[in-house]
N, CA and C atoms as a LAMMPS dump frame, in Angstrom:
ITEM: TIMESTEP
0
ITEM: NUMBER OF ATOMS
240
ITEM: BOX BOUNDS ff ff ff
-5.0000000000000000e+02 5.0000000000000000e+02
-5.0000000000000000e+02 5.0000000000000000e+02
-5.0000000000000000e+02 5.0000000000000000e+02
ITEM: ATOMS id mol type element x y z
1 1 1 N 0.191 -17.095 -13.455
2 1 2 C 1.158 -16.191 -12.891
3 1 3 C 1.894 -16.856 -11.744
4 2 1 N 3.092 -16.238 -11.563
5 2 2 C 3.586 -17.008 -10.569
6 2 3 C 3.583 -16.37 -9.101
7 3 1 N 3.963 -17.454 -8.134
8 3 2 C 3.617 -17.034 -6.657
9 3 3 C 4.24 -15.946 -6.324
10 4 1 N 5.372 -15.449 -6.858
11 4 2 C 6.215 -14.797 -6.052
12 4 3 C 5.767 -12.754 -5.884
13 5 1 N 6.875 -12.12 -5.484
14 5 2 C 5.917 -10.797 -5.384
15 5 3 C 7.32 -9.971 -6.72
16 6 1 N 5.956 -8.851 -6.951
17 6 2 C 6.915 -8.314 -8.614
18 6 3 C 7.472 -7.225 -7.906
19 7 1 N 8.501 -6.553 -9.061
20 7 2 C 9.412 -5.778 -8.366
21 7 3 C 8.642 -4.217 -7.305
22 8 1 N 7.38 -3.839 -7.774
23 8 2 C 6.787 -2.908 -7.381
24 8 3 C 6.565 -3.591 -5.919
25 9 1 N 5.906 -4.693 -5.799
26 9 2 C 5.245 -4.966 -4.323
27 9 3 C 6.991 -5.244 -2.794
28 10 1 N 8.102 -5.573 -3.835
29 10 2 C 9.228 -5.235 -2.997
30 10 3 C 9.232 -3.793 -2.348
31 11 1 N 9.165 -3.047 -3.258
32 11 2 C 9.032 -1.409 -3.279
33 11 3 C 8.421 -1.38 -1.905
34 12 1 N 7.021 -1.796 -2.727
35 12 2 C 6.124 -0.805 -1.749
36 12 3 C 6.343 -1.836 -0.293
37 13 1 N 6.907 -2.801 0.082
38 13 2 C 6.885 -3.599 1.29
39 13 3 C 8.199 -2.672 2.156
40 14 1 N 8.774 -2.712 1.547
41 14 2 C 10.277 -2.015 1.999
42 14 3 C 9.584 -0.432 2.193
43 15 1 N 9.117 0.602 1.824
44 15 2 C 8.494 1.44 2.28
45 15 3 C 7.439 1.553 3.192
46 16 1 N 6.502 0.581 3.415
47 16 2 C 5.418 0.531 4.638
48 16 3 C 6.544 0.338 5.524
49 17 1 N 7.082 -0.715 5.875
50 17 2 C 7.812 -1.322 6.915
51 17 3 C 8.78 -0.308 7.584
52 18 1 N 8.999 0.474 6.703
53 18 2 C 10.171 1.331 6.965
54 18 3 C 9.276 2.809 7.742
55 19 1 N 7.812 2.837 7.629
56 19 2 C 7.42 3.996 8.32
57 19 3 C 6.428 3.473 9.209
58 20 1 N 6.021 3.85 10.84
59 20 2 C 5.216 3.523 11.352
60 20 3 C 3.656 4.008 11.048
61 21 1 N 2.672 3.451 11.534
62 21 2 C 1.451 4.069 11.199
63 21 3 C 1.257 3.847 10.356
64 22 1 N 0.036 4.457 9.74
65 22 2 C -1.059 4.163 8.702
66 22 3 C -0.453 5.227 7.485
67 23 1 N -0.604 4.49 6.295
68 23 2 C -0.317 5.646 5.559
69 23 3 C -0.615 5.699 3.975
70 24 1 N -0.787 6.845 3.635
71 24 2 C -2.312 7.066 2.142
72 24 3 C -1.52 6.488 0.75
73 25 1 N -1.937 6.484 0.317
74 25 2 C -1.001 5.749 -1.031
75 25 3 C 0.111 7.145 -1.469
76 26 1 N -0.209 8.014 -1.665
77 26 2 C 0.358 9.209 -1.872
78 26 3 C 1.368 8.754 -0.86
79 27 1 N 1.358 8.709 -0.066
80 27 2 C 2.892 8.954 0.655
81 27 3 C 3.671 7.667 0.29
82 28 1 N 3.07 6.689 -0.108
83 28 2 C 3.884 5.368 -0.076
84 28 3 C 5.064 5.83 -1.925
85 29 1 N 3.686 6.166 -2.661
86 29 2 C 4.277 6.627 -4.191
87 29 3 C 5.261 7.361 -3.685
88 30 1 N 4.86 8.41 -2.77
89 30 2 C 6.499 9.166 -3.026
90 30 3 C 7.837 8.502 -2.368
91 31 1 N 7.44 7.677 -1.069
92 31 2 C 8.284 6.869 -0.971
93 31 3 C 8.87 6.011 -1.531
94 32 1 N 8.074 5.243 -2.956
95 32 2 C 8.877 4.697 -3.587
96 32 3 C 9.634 5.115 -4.913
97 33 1 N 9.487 6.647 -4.774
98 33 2 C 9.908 7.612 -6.053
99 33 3 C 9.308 7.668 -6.681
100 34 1 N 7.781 6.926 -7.213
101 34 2 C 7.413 7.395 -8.254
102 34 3 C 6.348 8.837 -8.467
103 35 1 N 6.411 9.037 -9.596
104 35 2 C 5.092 10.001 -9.46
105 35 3 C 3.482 9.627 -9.885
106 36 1 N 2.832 10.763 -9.303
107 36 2 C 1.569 10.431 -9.03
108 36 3 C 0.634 10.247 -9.8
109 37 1 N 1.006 9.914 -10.791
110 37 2 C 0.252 9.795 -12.163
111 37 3 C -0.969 8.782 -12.155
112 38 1 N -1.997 8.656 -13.304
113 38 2 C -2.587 8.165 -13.129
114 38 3 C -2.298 6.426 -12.912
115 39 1 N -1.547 6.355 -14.054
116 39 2 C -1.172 4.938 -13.978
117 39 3 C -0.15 4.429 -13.087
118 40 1 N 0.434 5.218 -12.118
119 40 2 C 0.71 4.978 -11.319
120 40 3 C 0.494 4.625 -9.915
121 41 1 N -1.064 5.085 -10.237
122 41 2 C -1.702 5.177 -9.07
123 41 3 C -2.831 3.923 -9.252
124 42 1 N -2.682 3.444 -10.218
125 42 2 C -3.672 2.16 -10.624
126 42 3 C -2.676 1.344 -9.953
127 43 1 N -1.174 1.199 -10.746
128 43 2 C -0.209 0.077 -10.531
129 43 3 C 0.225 -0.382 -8.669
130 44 1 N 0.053 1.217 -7.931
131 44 2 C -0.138 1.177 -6.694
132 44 3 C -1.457 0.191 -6.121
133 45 1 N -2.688 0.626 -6.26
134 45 2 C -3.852 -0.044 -5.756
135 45 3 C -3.647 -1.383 -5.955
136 46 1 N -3.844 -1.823 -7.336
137 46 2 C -3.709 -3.308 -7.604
138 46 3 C -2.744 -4.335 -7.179
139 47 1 N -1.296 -3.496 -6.74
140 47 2 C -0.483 -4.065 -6.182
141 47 3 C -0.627 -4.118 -4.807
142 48 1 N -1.249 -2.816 -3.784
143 48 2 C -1.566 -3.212 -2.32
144 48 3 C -2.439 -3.793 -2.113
145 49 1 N -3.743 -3.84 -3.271
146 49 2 C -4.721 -5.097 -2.883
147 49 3 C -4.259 -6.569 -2.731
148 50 1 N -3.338 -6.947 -3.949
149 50 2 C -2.465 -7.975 -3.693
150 50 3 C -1.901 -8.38 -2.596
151 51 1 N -1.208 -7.488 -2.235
152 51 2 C -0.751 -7.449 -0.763
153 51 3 C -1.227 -7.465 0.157
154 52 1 N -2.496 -7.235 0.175
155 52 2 C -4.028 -7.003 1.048
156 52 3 C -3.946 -8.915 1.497
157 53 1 N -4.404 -9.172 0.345
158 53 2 C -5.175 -10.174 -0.047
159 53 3 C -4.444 -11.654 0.762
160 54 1 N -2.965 -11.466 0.65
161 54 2 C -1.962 -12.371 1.305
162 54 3 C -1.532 -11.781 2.611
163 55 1 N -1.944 -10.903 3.316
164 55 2 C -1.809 -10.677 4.229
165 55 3 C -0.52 -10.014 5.058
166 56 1 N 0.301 -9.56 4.055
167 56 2 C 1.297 -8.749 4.011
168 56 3 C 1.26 -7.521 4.235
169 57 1 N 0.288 -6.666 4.073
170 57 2 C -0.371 -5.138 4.878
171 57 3 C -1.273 -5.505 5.1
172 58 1 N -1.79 -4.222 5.786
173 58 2 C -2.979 -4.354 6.87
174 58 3 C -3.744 -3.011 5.934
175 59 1 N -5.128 -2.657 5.522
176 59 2 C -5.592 -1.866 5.446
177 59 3 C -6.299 -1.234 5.976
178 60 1 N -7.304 -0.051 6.001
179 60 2 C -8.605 0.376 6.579
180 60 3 C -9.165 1.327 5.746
181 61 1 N -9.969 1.735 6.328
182 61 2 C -11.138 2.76 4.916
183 61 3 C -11.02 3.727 5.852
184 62 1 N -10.767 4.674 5.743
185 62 2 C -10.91 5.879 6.502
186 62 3 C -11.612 7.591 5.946
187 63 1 N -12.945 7.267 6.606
188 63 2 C -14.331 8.529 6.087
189 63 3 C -13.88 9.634 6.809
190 64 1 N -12.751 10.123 7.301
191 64 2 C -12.504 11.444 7.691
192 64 3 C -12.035 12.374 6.381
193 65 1 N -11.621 11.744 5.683
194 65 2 C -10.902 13.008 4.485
195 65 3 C -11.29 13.152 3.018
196 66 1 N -12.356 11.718 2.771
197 66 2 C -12.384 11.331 1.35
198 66 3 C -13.426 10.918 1.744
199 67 1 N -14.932 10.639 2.614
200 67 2 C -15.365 9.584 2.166
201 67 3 C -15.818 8.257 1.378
202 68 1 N -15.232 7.305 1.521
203 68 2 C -15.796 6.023 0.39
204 68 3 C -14.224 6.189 -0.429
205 69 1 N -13.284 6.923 -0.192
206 69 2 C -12.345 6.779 -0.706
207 69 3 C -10.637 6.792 -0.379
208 70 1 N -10.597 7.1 1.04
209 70 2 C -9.257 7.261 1.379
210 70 3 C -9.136 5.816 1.699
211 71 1 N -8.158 5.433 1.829
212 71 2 C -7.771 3.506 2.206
213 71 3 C -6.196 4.104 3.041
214 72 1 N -5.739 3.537 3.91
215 72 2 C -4.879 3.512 4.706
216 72 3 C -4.229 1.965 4.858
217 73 1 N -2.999 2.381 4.671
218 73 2 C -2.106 1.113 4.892
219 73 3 C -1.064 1.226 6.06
220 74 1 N -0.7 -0.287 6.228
221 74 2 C 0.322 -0.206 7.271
222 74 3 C 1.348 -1.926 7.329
223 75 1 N 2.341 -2.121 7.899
224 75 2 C 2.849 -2.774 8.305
225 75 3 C 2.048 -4.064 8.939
226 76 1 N 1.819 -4.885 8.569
227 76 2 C 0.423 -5.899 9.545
228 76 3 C 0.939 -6.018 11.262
229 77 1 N 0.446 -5.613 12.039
230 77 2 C 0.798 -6.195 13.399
231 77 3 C 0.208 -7.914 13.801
232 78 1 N 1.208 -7.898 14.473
233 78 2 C 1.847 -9.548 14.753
234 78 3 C 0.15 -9.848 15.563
235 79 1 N -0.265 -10.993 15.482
236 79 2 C -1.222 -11.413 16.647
237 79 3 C -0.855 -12.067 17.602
238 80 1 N -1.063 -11.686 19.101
239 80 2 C -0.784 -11.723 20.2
240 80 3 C -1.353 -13.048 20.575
């Protein structure tokens, strides 16, 4: 596969960036128009893990609403 990022991870980069704070995949899907379907919601994960992974968002696990299951994303902040 090649290095570059596919048209979904544009999406979803241009939508984190564009909102401050942490935020649930649900809000990012609707930010990028799609709906919440199942396979949409796979094509989401696998693509912010990607994004995880290169260091392009920032994630966290957050046990207030879902335990073991809510994940929170954001914009990566710069290191000081």
């Amino acid at each position: 596969m090649g290095k570059g990022l596919s048209p979904l991870q544009h999406e979803i980069l241009t939508a984190i960036k564009a909102q401050p704070g942490w935020l649930r995949p649900k809000v990012i899907l609707d930010a990028i128009g799609r709906e919440p379907t199942a396979s949409n919601r796979v094509a989401l994960s696998k693509a912010l893990s990607r994004l995880c992974e290169r260091g392009l968002v920032e994630w966290i696990q957050s046990e207030l609403a879902n335990p073991g299951r809510s994940y929170l994303y954001r914009w990566p902040r710069k290191a000081s």
